[in-house]
C-alpha positions in Angstrom: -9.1 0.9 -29.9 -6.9 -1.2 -27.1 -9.0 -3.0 -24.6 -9.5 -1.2 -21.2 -7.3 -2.1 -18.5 -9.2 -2.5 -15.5 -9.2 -5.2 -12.8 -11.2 -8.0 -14.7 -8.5 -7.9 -17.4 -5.3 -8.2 -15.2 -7.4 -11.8 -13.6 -7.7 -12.7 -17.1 -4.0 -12.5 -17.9 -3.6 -13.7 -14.3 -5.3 -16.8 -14.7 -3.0 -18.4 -17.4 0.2 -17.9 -15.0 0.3 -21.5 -13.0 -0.1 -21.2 -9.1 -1.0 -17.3 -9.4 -4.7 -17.3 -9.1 -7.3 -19.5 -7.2 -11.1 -19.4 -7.1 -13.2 -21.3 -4.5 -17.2 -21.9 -4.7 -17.1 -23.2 -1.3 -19.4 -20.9 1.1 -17.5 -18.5 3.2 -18.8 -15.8 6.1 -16.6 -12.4 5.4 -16.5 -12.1 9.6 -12.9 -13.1 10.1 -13.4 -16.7 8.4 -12.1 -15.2 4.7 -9.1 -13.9 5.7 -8.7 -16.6 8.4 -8.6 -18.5 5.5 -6.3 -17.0 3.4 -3.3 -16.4 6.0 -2.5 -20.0 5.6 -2.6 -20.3 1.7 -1.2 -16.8 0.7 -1.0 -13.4 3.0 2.7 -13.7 3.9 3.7 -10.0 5.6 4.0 -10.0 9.1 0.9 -12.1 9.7 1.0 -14.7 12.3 2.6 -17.8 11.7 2.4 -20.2 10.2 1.5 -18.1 6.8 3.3 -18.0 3.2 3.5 -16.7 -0.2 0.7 -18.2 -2.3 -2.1 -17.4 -5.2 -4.5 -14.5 -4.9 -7.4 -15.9 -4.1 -11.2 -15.2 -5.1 -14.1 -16.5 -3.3 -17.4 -16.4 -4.7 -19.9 -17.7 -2.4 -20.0 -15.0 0.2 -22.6 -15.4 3.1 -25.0 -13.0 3.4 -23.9 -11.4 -0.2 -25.9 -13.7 -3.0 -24.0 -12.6 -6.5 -20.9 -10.6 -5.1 -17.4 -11.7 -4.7 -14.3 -11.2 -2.5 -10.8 -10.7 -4.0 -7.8 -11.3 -1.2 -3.9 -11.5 -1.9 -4.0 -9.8 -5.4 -0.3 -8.0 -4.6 0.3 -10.5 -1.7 3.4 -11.3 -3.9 6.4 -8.7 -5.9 6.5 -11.3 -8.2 2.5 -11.5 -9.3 2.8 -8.0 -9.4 5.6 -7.8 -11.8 3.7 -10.4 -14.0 0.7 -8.1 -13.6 2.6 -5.1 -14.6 4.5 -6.7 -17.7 7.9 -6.1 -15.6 10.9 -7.0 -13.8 10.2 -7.5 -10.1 13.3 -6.0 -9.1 13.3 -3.4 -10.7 9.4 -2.0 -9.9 10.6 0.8 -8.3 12.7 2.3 -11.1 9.8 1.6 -13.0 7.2 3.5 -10.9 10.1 6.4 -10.9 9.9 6.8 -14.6 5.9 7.0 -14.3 5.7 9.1 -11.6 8.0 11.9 -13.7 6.1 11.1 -17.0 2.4 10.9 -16.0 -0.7 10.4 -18.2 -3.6 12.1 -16.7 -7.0 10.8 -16.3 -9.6 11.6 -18.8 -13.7 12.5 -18.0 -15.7 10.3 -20.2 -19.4 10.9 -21.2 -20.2 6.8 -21.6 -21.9 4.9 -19.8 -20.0 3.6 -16.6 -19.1 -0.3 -15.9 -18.8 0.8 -12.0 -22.1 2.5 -12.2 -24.6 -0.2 -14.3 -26.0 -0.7 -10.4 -26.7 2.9 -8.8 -28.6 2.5 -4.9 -29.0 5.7 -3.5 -28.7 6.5 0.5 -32.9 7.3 0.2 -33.8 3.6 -0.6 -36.0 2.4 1.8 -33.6 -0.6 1.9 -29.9 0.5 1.7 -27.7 -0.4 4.7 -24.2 -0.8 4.2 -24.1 -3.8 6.4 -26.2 -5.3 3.3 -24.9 -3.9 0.2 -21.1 -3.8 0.7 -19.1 -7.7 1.3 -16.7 -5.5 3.3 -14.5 -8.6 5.6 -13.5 -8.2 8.9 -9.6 -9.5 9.3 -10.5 -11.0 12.8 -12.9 -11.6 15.6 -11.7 -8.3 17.4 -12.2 -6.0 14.4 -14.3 -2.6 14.8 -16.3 -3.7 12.1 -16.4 -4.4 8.4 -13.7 -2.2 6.6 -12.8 -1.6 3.7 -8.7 -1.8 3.3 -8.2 -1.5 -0.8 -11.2 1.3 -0.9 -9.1 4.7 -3.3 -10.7 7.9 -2.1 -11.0 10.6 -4.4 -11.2 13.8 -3.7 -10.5 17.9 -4.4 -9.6 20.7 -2.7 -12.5 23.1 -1.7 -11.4 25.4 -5.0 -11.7 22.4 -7.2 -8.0 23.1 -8.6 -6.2 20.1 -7.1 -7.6 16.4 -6.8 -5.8 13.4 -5.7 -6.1 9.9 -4.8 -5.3 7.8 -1.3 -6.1 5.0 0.7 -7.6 4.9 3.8 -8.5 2.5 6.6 -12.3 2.9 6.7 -14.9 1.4 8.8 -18.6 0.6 8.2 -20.1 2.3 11.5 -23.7 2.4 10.1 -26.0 1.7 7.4 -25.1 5.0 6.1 -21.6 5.9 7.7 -18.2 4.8 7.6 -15.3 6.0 9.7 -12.3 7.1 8.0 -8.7 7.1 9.4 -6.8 9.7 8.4 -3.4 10.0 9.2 -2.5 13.6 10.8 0.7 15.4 8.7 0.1 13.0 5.9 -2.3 12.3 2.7 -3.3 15.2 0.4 -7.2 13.8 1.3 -6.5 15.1 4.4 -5.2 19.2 3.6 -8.1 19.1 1.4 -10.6 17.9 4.3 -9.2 20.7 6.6 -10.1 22.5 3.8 -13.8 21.8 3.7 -14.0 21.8 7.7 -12.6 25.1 8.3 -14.8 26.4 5.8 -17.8 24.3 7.2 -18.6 22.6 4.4 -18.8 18.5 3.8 -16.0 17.6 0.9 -17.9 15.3 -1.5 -15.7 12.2 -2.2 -15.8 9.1 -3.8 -14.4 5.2 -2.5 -13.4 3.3 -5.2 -13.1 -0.6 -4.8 -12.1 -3.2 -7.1 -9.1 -1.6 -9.4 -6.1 -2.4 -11.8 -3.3 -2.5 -9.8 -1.6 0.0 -11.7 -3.8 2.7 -10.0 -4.3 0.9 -6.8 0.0 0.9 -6.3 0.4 4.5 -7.7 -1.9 6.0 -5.7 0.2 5.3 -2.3 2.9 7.7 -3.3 3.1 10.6 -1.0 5.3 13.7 -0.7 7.7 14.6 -1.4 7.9 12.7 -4.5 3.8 13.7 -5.5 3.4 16.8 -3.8 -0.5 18.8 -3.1 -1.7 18.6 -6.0 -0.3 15.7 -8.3 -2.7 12.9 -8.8 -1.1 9.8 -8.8 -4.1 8.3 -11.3 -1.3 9.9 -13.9 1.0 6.9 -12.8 -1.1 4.4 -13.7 -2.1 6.1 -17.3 2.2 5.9 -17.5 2.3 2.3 -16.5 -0.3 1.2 -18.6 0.3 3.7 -22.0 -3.6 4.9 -21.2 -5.3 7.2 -19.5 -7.5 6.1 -16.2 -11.3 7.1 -17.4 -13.0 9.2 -14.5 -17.2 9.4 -14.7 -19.4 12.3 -12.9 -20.4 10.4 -9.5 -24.4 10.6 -9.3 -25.0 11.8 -6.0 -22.0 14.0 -5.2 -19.9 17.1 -7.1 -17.0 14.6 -7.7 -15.4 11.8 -10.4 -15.5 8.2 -9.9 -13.3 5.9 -11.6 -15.1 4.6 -14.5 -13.8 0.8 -14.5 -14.2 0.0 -10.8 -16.1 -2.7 -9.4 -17.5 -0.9 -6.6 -18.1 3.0 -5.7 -19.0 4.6 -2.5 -20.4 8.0 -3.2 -20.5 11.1 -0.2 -19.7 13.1 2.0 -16.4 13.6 4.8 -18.5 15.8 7.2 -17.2 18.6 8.9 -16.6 18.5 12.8 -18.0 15.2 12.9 -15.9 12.6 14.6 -16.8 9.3 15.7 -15.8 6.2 18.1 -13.9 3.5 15.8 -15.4 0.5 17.8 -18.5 1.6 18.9 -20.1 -0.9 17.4 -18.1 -3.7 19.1 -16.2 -2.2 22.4 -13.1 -4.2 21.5 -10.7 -1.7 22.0 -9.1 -3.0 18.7 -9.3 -1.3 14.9 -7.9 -4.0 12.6 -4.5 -5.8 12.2 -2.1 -2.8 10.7 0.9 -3.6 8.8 3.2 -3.8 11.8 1.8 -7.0 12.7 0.0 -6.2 15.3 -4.0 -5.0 16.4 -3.8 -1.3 16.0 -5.6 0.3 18.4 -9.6 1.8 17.8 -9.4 5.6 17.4 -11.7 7.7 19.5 -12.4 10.6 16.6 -12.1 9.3 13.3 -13.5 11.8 10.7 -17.3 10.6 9.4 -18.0 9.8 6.0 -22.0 10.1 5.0 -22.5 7.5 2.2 -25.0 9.6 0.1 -24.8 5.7 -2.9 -23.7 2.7 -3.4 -22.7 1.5 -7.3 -21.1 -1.7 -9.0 -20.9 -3.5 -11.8 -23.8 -5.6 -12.6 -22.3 -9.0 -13.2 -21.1 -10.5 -10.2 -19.3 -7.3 -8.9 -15.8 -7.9 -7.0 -14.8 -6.5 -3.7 -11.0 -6.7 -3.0 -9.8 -7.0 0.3 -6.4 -6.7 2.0 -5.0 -8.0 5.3 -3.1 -5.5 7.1 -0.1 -7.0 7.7 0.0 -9.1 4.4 2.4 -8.9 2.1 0.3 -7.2 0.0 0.3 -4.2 2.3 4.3 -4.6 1.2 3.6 -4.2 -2.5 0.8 -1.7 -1.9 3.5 0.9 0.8 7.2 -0.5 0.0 7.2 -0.5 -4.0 6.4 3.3 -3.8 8.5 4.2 -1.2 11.6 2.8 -3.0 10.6 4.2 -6.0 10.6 7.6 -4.1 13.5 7.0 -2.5 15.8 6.1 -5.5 14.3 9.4 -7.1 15.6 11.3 -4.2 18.9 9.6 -4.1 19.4 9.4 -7.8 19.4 13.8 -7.9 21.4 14.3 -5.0 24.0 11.4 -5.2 23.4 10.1 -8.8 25.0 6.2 -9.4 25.6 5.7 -5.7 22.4 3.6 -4.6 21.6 0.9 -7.6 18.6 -0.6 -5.9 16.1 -0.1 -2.9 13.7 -2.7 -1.3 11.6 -2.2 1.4 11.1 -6.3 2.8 8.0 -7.3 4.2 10.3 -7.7 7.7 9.0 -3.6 7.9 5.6 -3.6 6.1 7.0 -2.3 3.1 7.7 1.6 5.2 9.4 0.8 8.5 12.5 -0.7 7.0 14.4 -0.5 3.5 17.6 -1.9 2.1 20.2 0.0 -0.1 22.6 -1.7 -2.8 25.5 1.0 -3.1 28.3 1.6 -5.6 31.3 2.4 -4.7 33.6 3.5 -7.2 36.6 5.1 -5.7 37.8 6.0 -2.2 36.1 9.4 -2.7 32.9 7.5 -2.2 33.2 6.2 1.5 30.8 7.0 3.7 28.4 8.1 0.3 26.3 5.0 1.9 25.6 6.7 4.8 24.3 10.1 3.2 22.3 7.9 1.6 20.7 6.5 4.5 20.4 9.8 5.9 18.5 11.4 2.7 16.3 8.3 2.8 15.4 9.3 6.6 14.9 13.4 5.8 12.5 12.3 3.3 10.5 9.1 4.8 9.3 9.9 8.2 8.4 6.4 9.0 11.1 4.4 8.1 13.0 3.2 11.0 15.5 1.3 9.5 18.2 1.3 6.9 20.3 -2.0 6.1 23.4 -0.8 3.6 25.4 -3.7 1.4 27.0 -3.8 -1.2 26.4 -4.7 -5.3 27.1 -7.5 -4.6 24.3 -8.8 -2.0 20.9 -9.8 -3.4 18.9 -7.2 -1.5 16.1 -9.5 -2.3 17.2 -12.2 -0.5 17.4 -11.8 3.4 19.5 -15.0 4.0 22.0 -12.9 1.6 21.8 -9.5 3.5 21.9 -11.0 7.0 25.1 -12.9 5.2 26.6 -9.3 5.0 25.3 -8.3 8.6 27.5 -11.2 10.0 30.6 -10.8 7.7 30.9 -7.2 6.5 30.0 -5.4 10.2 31.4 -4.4 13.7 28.3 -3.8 15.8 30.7 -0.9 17.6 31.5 0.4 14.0 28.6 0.3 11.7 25.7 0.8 14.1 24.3 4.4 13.8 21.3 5.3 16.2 19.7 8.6 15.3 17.9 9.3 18.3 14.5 11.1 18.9 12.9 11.2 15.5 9.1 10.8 14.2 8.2 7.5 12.6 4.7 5.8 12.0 2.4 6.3 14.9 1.4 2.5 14.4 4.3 1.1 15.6 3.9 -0.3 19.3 7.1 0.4 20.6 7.1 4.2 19.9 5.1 4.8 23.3 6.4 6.8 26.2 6.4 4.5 28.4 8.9 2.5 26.4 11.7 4.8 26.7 11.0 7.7 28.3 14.0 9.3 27.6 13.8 9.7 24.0 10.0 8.9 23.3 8.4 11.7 25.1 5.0 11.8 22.3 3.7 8.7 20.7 5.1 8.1 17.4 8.9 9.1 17.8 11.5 6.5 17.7 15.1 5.8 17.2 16.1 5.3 13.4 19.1 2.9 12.9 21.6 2.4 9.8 23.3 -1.0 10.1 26.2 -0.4 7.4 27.1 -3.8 6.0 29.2 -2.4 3.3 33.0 -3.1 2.9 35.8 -0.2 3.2 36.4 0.7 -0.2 40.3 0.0 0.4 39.3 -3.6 1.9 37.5 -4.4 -0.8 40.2 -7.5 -2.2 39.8 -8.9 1.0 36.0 -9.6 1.1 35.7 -11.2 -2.4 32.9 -13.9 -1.9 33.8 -17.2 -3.4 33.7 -17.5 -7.2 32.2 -20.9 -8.9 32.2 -22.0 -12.4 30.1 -20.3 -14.9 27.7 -23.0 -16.4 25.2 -21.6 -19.1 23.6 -24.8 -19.7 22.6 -25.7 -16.4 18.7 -26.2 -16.3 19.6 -29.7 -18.4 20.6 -31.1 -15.3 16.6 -30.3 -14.2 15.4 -32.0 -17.0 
């Protein structure tokens, strides 16, 4: 039988990749000082400079935690997570495409449980949250503890449908966490209407510490995995094997057998709670815009009926909001989704899709289009349009042509300055919804458009040549040389 694949494994395979992977004994407190650290040596994203691209990074003194580690930056990188995933970078979301329409789904197993070898149960005279969960706070303003890279897993009230997502969730007792979940959006959510029109608490479980072949997958959202598709299928694709699920012990629900942690409970019905009551900052965490997103007055409560992990030195993994991880974790799905889209309606137009870390990996993506004949002008924009039906909070689409490195922003910006008239290939589609965390979608910014929170202006900047101007916009052709890297040597 193959070995499992499960987070330990992909660090083992990590670890022989030069500059990939770091681990640090040095003693570190989880409040703001751990991913202080790590926003100099690897978060990238949006977060404040300076910052760059470096290893993921695992630090395995924790204060206050004796035997746990922290795990920070895992995906902070497209190119760690193509090594990860055996695959091209540049071509990840084709690849998460093909999985998403040819899904393995998760098996039940009967064995005994790596994620539960450690079961403490909510009755414990002992167990506080606070204690048993290395949870970081990403600065001195946070509401708390959170965990960012926690999968919830959950089913609707007829048990017919399960699914997985992520949430922002914060440690608001010994016992509690609050749970942001976005309105209009994750299946987690229809099914905890569900539960709370029928007065009933949805039994869920958290699951921390994962390959990230599940953790990627599961951030798909309609309409490429509608109600009712879990996205623990796409992982099974990616990897050619089946995520193992395990009865949780305290709840009617499946944990992932090969996590490192597992919060077992309850989302409570008509229970809402204060995001910062605990600190009064006025402040959540950073979100992937860059910037503090502000403490919500009602989150939805989550009772915490156990805590389990893995025995030997468990792992918690962590994510900064506005990392580039957050990039891998949002953007790679989102392109995958919207080549899937394009590829049925327009098929061979769009050749690639990346959403840059410049939007978070949702507010902005760039499209490589193919135009063939003079039939296809103006096929780029329908593009850009079917992206925008589809993706409520993207904001932006850049358009260039095959021959750009959409990759490379010195590149596209290269098209932005030579391939575009600002009175020309500027579209503004006015008064449309986008991501409620964006700062600029308030009112009071432009009270002509934005009359709710969360609408916004989407743009197209159309940096691709007439197709009967083509000849003239041939960029300048050097020498082939095949043997080049002997000049390196």
């Amino acid at each position: 039988m193959s070995e499992v694949w499960n987070l330990r494994r992909v660090l083992k395979e990590l670890q022989q990749q030069p500059g990939q992977y770091h681990a640090t004994d040095v003693p570190i407190n989880p409040n703001a000082d751990l991913s202080g650290v790590y926003r100099y040596i690897g978060a990238g994203g949006t977060v404040e400079r300076p910052t760059q691209e470096g290893p993921a990074m695992m630090f395995n003194s924790i204060e206050g935690f004796p035997g746990t580690r922290v795990l920070i930056g895992l995906m902070a990188s497209r190119k760690r997570v193509g090594m990860m995933l055996h695959h091209d970078p540049k071509t990840l979301g084709q690849f998460f495409t093909d999985a998403v329409s040819d899904p393995v789904p998760p098996v039940v197993s009967d064995e005994q449980a790596p994620a539960q070898e450690v079961v403490i149960k909510s009755d414990a005279p002992d167990f506080d949250l606070f204690k048993l969960v290395p949870a970081p706070t990403n600065t001195p303003y946070d509401a708390g503890p959170y965990l960012t890279c926690g999968l919830v897993l959950g089913s609707s009230l007829d048990k017919k449908q399960s699914d997985v997502t992520i949430h922002r969730m914060v440690i608001e007792s010994k016992d509690t966490l609050g749970i942001y979940i976005m309105p209009g959006g994750r299946h987690i959510g229809k099914f905890a209407e569900e539960y709370e029109a029928a007065n009933k608490p949805m039994p869920i479980t958290i699951n921390v510490g994962l390959d990230p072949a599940i953790t990627i997958g599961a951030t798909f959202e309609p309409p490429t995995t509608p109600l009712g598709y879990n996205e623990l299928g796409v992982a099974g694709a990616i990897r050619h094997q089946a995520v193992d699920l395990v009865k949780a012990k305290t709840v009617d629900e499946y944990a992932i057998a090969q996590s490192e942690y597992t919060l077992e409970g309850y989302i409570m019905p008509h229970e809402r709670v204060r995001e910062d009551i605990n600190t009064n900052t006025g402040k959540a965490m950073p979100e992937f815009p860059g910037y503090d997103g502000d403490a919500n007055p009602a989150l939805q409560v989550i009772k915490v009926t156990a805590v389990t992990h893995r025995k030997d030195n468990p792992i918690m993994q962590s994510v900064i909001g506005p990392s580039e991880e957050h990039v891998s974790l949002a953007g790679i799905p989102t392109e995958a989704s919207i080549l899937e889209l394009v590829n049925r309606a327009i098929p061979g137009k769009v050749l690639n899709v990346y959403n840059p870390p410049a939007g978070g990996g949702k507010l902005m993506t760039i499209m490589q289009i193919h135009k063939e004949n003079e039939a296809d002008e103006g096929i780029q924009r329908q593009a850009a349009l079917l992206a925008f039906s589809a993706f409520k909070e993207l904001k932006t689409v850049i358009l260039v042509d095959e021959d750009v490195d959409i990759f490379d922003m010195n590149d596209v910006m290269w098209t932005i300055n030579t391939r575009f008239q600002a009175d020309q290939d500027i579209v503004v589609l006015p008064g449309m919804r986008n991501h409620p965390l964006d700062p600029s979608e308030r009112p009071q910014y432009d009270p002509k458009s934005i009359r709710f929170q969360g609408m916004s202006s989407k743009l197209i900047l159309d940096g691709t040549v007439p197709f009967d101007m083509k000849d003239q916009f041939k960029r300048a052709q050097f020498k082939q040389i095949d043997d080049w890297e002997k000049y390196l040597k």
